[in-house]
Each structure stands twice: as C-alpha cells, then as structure tokens.
Backbone bond lengths (Angstrom), bond angles and torsions (degrees), N, CA, C in turn:
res aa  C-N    CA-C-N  psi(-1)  N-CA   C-N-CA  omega(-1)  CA-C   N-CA-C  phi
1 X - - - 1.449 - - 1.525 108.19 -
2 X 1.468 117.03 122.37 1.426 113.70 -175.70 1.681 89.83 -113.32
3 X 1.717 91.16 147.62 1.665 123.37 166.09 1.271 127.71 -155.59
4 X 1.572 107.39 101.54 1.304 122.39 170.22 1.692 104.92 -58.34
5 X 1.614 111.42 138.59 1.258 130.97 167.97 1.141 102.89 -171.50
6 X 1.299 112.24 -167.73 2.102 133.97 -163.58 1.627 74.81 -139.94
7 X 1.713 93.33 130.81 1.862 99.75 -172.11 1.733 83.95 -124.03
8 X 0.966 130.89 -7.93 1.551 131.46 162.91 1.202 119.69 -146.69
9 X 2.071 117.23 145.80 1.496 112.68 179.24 1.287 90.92 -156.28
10 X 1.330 101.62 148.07 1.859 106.09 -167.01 1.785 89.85 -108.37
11 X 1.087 114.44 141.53 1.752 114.85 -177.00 1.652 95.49 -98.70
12 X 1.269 108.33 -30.28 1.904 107.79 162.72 1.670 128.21 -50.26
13 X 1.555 84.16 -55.75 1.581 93.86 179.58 1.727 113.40 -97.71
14 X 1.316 120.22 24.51 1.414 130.51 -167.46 2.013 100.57 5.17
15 X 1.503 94.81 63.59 1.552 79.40 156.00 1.687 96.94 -153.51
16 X 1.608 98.74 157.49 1.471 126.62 173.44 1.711 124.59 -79.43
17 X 1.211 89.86 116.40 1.734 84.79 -179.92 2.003 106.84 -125.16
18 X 0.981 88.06 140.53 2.221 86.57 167.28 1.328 89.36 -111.30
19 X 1.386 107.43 115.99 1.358 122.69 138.23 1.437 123.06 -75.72
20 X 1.773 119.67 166.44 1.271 114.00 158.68 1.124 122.58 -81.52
21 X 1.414 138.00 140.89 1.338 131.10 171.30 1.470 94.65 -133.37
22 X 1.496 119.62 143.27 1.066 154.99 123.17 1.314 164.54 -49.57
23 X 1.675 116.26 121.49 1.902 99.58 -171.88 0.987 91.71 -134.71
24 X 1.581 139.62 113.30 1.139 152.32 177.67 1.613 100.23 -78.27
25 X 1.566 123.21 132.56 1.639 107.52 169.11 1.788 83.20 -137.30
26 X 1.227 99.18 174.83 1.836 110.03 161.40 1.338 113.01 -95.32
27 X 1.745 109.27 138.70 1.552 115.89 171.87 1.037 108.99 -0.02
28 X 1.472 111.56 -75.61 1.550 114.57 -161.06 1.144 146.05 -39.68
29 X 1.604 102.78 -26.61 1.348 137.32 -172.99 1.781 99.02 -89.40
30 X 1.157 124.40 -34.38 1.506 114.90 -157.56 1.595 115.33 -72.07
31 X 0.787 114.64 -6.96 2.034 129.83 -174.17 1.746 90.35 -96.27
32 X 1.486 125.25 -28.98 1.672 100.52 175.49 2.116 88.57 -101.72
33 X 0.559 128.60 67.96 1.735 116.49 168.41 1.602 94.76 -113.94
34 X 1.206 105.81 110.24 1.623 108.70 173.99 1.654 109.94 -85.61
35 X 1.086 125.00 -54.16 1.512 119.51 -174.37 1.449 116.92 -144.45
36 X 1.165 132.79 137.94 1.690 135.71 152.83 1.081 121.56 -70.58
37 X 1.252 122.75 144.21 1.540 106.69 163.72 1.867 103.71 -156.70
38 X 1.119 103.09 -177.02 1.398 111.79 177.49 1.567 117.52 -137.30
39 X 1.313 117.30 113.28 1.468 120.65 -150.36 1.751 104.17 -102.51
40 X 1.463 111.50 -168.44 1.789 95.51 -148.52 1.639 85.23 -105.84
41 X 0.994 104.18 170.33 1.701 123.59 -160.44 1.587 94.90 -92.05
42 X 1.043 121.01 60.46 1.947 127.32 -171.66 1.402 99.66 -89.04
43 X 0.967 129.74 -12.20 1.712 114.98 -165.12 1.876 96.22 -132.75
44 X 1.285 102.10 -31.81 1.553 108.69 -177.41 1.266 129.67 -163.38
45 X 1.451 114.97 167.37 1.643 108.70 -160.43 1.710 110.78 -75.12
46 X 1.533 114.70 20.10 1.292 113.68 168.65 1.440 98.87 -121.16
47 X 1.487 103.54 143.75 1.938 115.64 172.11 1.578 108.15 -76.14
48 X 1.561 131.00 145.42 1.467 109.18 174.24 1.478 98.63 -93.94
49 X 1.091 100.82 163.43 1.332 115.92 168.07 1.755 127.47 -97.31
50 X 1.252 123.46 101.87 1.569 114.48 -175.33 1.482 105.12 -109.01
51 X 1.324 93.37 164.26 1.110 135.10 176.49 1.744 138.58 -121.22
52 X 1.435 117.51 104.20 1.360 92.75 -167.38 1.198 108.03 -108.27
53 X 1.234 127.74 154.13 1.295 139.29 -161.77 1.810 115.46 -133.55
54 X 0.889 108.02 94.16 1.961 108.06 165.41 1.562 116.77 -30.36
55 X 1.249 130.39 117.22 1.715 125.35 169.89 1.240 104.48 -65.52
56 X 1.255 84.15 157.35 1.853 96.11 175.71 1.380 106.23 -60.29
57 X 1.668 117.35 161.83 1.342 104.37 176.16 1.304 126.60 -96.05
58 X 1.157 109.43 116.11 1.558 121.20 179.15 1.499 124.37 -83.87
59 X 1.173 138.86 152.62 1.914 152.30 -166.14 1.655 92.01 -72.28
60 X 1.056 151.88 69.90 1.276 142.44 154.63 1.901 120.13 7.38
61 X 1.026 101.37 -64.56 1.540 112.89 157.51 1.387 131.55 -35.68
62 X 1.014 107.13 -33.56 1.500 132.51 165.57 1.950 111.53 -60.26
63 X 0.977 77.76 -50.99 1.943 81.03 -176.78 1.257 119.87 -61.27
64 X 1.534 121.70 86.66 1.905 102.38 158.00 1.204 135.59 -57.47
65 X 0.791 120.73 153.97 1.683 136.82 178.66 1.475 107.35 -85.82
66 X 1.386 104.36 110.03 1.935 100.75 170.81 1.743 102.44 -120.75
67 X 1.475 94.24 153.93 1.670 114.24 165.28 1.242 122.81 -29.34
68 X 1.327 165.00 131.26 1.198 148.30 133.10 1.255 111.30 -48.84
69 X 0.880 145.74 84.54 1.916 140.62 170.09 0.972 105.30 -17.94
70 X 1.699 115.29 -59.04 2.041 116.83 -151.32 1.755 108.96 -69.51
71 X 1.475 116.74 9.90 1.377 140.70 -157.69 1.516 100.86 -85.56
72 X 1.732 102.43 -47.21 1.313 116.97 -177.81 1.385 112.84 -63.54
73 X 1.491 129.11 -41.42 0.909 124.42 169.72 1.716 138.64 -57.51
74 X 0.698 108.07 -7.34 1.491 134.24 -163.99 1.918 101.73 -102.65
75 X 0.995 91.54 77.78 1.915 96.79 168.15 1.650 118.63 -37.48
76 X 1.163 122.11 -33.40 1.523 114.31 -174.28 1.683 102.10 -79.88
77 X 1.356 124.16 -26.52 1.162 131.82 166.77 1.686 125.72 -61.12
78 X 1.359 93.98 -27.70 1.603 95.06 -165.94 1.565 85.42 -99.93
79 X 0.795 137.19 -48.74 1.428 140.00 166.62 1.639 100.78 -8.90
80 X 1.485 101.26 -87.91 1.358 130.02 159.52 1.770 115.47 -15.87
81 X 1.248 113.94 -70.99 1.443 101.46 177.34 1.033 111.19 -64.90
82 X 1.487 138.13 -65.19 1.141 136.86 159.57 1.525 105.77 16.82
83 X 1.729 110.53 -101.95 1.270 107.82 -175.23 1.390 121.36 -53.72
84 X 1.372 126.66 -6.42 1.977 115.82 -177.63 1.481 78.89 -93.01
85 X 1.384 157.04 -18.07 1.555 118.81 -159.93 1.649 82.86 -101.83
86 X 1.150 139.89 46.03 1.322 113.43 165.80 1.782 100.57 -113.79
87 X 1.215 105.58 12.53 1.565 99.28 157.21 0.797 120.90 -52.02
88 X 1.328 146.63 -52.70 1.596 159.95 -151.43 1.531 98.94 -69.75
89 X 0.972 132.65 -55.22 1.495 152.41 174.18 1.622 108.13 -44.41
90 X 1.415 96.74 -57.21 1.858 114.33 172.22 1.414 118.86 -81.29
91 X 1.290 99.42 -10.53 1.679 104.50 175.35 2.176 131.57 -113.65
92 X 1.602 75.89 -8.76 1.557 93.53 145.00 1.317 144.70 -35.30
93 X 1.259 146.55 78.89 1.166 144.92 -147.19 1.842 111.56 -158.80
94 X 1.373 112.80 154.63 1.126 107.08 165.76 1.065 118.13 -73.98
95 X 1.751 131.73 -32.49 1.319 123.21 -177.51 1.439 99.61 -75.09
96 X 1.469 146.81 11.20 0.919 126.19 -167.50 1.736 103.28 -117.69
97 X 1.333 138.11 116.26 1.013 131.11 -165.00 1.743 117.89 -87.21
98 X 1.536 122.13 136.49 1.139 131.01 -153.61 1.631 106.26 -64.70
99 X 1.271 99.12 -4.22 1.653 110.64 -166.27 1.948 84.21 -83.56
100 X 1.730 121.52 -79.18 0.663 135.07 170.08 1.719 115.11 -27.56
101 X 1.066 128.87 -52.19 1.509 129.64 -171.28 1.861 102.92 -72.25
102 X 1.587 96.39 -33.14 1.983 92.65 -173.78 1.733 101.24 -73.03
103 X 1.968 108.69 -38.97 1.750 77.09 -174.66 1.521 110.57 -80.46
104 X 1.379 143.44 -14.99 1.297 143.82 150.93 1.423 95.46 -32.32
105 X 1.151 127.76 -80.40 1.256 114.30 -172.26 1.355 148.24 -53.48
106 X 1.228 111.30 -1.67 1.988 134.92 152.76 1.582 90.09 -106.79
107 X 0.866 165.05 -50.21 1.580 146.78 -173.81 1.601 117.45 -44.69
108 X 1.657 103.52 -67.59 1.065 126.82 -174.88 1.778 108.04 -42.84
109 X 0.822 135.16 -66.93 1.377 152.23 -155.65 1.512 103.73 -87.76
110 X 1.073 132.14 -14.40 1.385 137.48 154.08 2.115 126.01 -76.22
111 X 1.545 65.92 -27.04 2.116 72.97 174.09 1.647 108.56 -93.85
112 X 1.558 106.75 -31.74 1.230 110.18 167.53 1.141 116.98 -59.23
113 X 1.501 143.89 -37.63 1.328 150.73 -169.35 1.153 108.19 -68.44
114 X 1.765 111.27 -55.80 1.299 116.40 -176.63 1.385 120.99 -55.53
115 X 1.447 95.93 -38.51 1.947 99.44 -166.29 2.163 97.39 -85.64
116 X 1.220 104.78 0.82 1.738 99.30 163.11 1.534 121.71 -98.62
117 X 1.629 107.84 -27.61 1.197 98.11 171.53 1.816 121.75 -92.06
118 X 1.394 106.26 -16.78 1.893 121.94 140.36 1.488 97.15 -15.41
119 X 1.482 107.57 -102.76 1.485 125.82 175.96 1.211 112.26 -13.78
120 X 1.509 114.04 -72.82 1.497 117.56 -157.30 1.620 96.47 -54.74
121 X 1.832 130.68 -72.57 1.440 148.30 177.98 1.458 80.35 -20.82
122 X 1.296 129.10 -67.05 1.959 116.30 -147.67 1.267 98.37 -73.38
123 X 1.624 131.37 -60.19 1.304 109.67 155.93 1.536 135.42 2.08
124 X 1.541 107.18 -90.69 1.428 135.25 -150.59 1.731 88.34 -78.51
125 X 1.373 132.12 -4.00 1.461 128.65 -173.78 1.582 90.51 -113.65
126 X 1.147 123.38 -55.18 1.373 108.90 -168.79 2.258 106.71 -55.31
127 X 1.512 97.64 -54.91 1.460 103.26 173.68 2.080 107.85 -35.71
128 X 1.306 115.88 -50.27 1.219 119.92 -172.41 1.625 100.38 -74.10
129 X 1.062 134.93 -29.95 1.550 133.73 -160.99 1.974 88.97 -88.37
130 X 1.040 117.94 -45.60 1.451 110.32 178.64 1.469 121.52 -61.01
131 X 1.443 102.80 -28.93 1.553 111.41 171.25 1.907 127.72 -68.75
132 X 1.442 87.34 -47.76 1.104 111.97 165.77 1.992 118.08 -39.65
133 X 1.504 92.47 -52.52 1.311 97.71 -167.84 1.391 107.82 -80.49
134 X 1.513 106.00 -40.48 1.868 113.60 167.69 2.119 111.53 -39.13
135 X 1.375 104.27 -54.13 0.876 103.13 161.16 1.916 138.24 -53.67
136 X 1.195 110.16 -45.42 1.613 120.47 -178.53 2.080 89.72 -70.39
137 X 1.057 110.76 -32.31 1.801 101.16 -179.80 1.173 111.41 -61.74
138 X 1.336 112.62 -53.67 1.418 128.96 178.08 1.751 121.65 -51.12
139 X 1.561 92.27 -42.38 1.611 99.75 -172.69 1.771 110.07 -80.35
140 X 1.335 120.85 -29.21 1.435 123.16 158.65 1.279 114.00 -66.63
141 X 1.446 130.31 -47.44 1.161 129.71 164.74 1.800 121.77 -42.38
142 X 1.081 112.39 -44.38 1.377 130.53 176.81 1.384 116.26 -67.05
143 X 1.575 121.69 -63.88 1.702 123.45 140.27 1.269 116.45 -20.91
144 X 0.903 126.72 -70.22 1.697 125.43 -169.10 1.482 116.94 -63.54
145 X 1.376 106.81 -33.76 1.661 112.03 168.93 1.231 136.26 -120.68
146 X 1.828 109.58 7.88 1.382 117.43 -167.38 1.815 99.46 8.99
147 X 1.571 105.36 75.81 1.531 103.88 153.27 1.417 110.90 -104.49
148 X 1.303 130.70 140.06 1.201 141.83 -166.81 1.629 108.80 -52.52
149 X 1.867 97.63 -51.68 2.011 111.94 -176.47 1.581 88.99 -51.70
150 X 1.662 129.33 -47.20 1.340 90.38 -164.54 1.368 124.20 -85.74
151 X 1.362 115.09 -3.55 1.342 112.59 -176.76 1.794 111.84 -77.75
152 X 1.564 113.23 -12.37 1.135 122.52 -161.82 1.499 85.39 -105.23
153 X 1.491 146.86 -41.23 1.477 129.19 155.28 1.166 124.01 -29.82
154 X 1.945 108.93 -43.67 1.419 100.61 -152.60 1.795 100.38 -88.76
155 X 1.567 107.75 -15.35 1.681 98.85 153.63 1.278 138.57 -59.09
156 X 1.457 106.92 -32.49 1.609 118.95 169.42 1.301 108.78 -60.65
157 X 1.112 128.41 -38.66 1.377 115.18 -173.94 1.744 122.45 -86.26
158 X 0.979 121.82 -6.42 1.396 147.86 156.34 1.019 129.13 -62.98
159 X 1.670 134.56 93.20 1.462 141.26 154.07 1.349 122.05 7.38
C-alpha cells in the first residue's frame, strides 16, 4: 500500500521533510491490515503513522458486558439511569411474575447503558472527526503558503 505525505514539518524552520517511518507486524498479522495512513501533526512537528488492523476472530458470545465506573461520575448520566430504572416500580404487577421482573431488572439497565454510552462515543467522535478535519484544512493550507496566521490558527485550535 503506497502513501505519499510530509511525516514531519518544523513551523520554526518552515520546512518539509518525508521521513521514513515504519510498522513492523508478524506474517500473521499482514492478511488482517486494513489501512495505512498518516495522521496530522496536532501535538507535534512529526505526523503519526497508523495502522489498522482487524482482531482475530473471536465467538461474540463470549464477551461480557461490564459497567464503565467513570459513568457514575458523570451527573448527566446518573440523571439518566435514574429515570430508566423506574420501570421496575411501573412494572410491578401481579400479573407480572417476580422471577420475570428480577431478570428485567439486570437486562433493562444494561441496554440502557449501552445505548447512552452509544450516544456519548458518536458524540465525542463526531466532535473529534470535525477537529480533525479543521485541522488537515489548515495543515494543507499552511503547506501551500507557509503563512505564519495559519500556522498560528492551526495552534489555536489545538488542546
């Protein structure tokens, strides 16, 4: 897989260099390598280089589902469960058997979790994918004109 890019640029010395960079994997690994790429110089005057790779395939069934802890902390979250566990309360009934209401009650709150921290990941990825790209505008923009304003934008926008 070939990819032309600039894998380092000094904003001091406004100049462009391609280095070689490297990802050593074993045989084994090379039949799942889905893509290369070369990512934007956001933290430093070198680009990283990734690599993505397919996991081995694992039994799905196999995987439990655990808590995120750092979930609890987070008030808009607890908020959130809060109101989904008051099913149990609303779902109380004689026709409803205590057997039936207890595994609802570890079910329920596990799909709820998932489908909030769903949300949050698409969130917190879309916010990062817009940045990302703000950045790659900026950094061609900056290449093409080593103008100083943009190199001093593309710090502003950086953590």
């Amino acid at each position: 897989m070939h990819h032309a890019g600039i894998t380092a640029f000094s904003l001091n010395r406004t100049t462009l260099s391609l280095e070689l960079a490297f990802s050593y994997h074993p045989d084994q690994f090379l039949d799942r390598v889905k893509c290369c790429a070369i990512g934007n110089q956001a933290i430093s005057d070198h680009a990283p280089i990734s690599v993505t790779v397919s996991p081995p395939y694992k039994d799905p069934s196999g995987i439990n589902w655990c808590l995120n802890p750092s979930l609890l902390s987070s008030p808009p979250f607890v908020d959130y469960i809060s109101k989904e566990l008051q099913f149990l309360s609303e779902n109380k009934s004689p026709v409803v058997s205590p057997t039936t209401l207890w595994e609802a009650a570890k079910a329920y709150p596990c799909g709820a979790i998932i489908s909030y921290s769903f949300a949050q990941k698409k969130k917190a990825l879309k916010t990062q994918l817009e940045l990302e790209e703000k950045i790659r505008e900026l950094e061609v923009e900056f290449k093409r004109s080593l103008s100083k304003s943009t190199g001093k934008q593309m710090l502003r926008i950086l953590p």
